[in-house]
C-alpha positions in Angstrom: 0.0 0.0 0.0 1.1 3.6 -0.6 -0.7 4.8 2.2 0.3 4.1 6.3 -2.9 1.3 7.2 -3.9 1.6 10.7 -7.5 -0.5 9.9 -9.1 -2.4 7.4 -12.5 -3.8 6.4 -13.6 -5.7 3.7 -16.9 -5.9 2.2 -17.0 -9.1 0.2 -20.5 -8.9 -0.3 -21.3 -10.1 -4.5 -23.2 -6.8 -5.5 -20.4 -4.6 -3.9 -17.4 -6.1 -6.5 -15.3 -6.5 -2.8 -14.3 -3.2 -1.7 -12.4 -2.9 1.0 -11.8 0.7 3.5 -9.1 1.6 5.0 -7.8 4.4 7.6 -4.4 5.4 8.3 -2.6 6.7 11.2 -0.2 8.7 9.0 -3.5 11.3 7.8 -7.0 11.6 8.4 -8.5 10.3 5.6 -10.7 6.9 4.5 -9.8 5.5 1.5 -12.2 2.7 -0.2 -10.8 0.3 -3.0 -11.2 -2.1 -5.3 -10.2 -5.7 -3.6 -9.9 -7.2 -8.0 -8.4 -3.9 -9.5 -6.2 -2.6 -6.0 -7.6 1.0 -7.2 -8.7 3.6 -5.1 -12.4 4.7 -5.5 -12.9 6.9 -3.1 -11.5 9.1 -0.4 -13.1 10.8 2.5 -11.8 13.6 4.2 -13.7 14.3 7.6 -11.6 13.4 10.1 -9.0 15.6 12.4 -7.2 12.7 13.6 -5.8 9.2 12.4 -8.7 7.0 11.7 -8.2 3.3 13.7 -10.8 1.6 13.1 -13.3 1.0 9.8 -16.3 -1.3 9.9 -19.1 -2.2 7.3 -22.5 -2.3 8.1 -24.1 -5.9 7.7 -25.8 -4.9 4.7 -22.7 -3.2 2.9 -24.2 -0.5 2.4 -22.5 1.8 5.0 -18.9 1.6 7.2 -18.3 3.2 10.0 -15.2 4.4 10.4 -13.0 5.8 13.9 -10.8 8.8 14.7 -8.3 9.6 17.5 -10.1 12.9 17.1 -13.0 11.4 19.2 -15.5 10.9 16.4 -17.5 8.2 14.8 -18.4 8.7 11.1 -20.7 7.4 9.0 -20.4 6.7 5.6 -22.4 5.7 2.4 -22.1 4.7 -1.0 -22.7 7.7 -3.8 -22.0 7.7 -7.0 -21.0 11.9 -6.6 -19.4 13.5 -4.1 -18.0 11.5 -1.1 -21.2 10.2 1.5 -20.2 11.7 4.7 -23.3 11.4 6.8 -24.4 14.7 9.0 
């Protein structure tokens, strides 16, 4: 990986194409990718601290994602601008 990986989760679910998230302790940012191609698809930008942990939702839908900056975010699946939800 080019990026610093503090956490990872992978969504093998058929309809996704297996994506996976991950978040870094060397920036704040989630980054999704493709598990078949190894390309980045997405990256959010929300957090003011390394992220430790990521998590998928049991449907796949949404992942959850951690922050040393005390937050929990959640995120969804767009086909625009990144899903950070309010």
């Amino acid at each position: 990986m080019q990026h610093d990986v503090a956490s990872v989760a992978f969504n093998g679910d058929v309809g996704s194409g297996g994506r996976y998230v991950t978040g870094g302790s060397g920036d704040t940012w989630v980054r999704v990718w493709d598990y078949e191609t190894e390309q980045e698809l997405e990256t959010g930008k929300g957090h003011h601290g390394p992220v430790w942990t990521v998590s998928f939702s049991p449907d796949g839908k949404l992942y959850a994602t951690g922050s040393e900056d005390g937050t929990i975010k959640l995120w969804k699946f767009t086909a625009g601008p990144y899903g950070l939800w309010r």
